[in-house]
Structures are given as C-alpha cells and as structure tokens.
N, C-alpha and C positions, 0 to 999 in steps of 0.2 A: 778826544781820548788822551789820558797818560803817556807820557812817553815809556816805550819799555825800559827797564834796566839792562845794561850791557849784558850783563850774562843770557838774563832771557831774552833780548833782540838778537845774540849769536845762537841760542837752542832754534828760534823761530827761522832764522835765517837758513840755519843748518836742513831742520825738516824741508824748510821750502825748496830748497835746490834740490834737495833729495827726491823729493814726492815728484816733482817738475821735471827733471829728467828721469825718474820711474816712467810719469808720465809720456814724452818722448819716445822713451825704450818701447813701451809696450805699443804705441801705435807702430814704431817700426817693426817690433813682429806681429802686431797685426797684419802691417801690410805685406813683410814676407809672405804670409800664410793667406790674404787674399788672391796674391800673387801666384802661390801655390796651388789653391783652388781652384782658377781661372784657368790655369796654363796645364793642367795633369789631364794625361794621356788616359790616368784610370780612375774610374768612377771613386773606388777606394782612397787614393789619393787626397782627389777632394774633397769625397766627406769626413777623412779623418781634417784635414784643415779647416774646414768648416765648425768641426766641432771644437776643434783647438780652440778656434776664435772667439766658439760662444763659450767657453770656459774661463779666456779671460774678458769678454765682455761681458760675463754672470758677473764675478768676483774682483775682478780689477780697475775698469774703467773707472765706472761713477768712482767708488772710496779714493783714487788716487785722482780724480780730476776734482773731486769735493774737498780733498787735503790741500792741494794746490790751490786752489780759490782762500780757501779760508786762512791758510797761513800768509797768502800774498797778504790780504786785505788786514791782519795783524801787522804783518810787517810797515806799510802803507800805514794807517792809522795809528800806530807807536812806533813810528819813527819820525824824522823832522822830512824824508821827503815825501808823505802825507797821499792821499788819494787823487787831491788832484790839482795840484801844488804844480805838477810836471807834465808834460804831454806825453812819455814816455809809460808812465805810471797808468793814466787814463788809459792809454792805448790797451795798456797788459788787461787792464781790470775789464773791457769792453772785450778784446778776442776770448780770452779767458772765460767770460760767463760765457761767451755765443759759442765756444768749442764745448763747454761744457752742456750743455742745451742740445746743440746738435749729436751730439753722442748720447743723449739719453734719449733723442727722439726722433735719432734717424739712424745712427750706427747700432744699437744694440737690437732696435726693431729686424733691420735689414741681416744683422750675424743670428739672431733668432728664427730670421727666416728658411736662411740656405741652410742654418742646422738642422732645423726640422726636417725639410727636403732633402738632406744627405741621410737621415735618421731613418727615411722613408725610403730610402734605397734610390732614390733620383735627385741627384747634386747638380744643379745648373750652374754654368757661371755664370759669378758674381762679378759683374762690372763695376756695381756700386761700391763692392766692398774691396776695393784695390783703387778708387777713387776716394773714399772719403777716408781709408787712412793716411793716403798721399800726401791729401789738401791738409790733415790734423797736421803730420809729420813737419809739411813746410813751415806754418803758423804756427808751430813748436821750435823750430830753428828760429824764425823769425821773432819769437820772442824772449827767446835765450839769447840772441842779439841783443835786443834792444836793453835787455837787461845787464848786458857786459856794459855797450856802451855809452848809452845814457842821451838818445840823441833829442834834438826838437828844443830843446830848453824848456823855461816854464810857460806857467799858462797865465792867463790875466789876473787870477787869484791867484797864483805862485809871484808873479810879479807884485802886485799891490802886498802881501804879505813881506815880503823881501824889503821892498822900500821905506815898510813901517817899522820893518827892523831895525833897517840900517837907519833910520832917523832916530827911532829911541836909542839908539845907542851913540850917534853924535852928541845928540842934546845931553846923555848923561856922562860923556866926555867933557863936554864944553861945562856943566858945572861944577868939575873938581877942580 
C-alpha cells in the first residue's frame, strides 16, 4: 500500500486514538453498569442497567470496535511501521480482531440476554457481564500501552526489511 500523506496519516491517527479510547470508555461504563446490575439490592436497579448496556451494545460496540480495527490497519498499512514490520503492531492487530469478535459473539448476545430478562420483569445477575467487560477494559489498557510504548522490537520481516534498507542506502553512499 501507499504511504499516507502527512496530513491524512495525522486525520487517521486522530480518528484512531479517538474511536480507541471511545472504545475503552465505553467498556468501562459497560462495566460500571455490569457491576450495577450484579450488585443492586432492586430488581429496578438492574434492569434499568441492563438495558443501559444493551443500548450501548445496540449502538456502540461494533461501529466503535469496527472504527478501531479499520483505522488501525490504515494507519499500519500507510505508514512505514506497517502490519507486521513490529511485534508491537502484530500484537494490536491480533487482540484487536479477537476483542472484536468476542464482543459481537459473546458480549452483545449475553447484554441482549439479561435485557430481555430485566424487560420481562426478572433481571438475574449477570456474572458474565462484569467479567467480559473487565477482561475488554484490561486488553484495552493493555494495548494503549503498547501503543505509547513501542515494546518487542521488530519482527523477522521487520528486520530483513530494515537491513535491505540500510544496505541500499550505503551502496548509494558509497557511489557518490
């Protein structure tokens, strides 16, 4: 792929951080509000958070975990630290899909569920759902980490890439 131009690798950059800690924010009031559900004294209680949860797991998960994926993999593919150039990069793009994945096929099923049952006037707690927005939460710090600081180095194609550089560019030293 293209490298982006400066301007549009800082738009791309911009949305990404933005969408990504959207992303973030909203598993943490997910999990408030698992937490909520879980722990209230009144049936009311819970099924108003219940349904909080499935409002923004209608409307907000996927679009802001599908933003997130897609603007990373822009970013990654027009820029020079590339897909999978970095172990850092690799890492995001693998939690990334499987957070994503697990949120359309276990988080929205399971906040659809205790919605319906809070809907129906009998709210259980939700174990699940103050566990899977824990584990997103972490593996969202976790890769706001990695993303600050860059760690692992590159990968065997990041290296062999790197080397063919820096050789084309002695050899075109050494003939001026």
């Amino acid at each position: 792929m293209r490298q982006l131009s400066r301007p549009a690798r800082r738009a791309v950059l911009v949305l990404h951080v933005a969408v990504s800690v959207s992303w973030l924010g909203l598993t943490l009031g997910l999990l408030a509000l698992g937490i909520t559900g879980y722990a209230a004294n009144s049936p009311d209680m819970a099924s108003a958070a219940y349904r909080a949860m499935k409002i923004f797991g209608d409307w907000l998960v996927l679009p802001v975990a599908l933003l997130s994926l897609i603007s990373g993999l822009a970013l990654s593919l027009g820029t020079p630290w590339g897909l999978a150039r970095y172990r850092w990069v690799v890492t995001k793009f693998w939690l990334t899909l499987l957070t994503l994945l697990l949120s359309v096929c276990a988080l929205r099923p399971g906040i659809n569920h205790l919605a319906a049952e809070a809907a129906a006037g009998t709210p259980a707690p939700g174990v699940p759902l103050v566990v899977a927005p824990a584990v997103a939460t972490a593996t969202y710090f976790f890769l706001t980490a990695i993303s600050v600081l860059k760690p692992w180095g590159s990968t065997k194609r990041g290296s062999r890439l790197h080397a063919a550089r820096s050789a084309g560019s002695r050899a075109g030293r050494a003939q001026r």
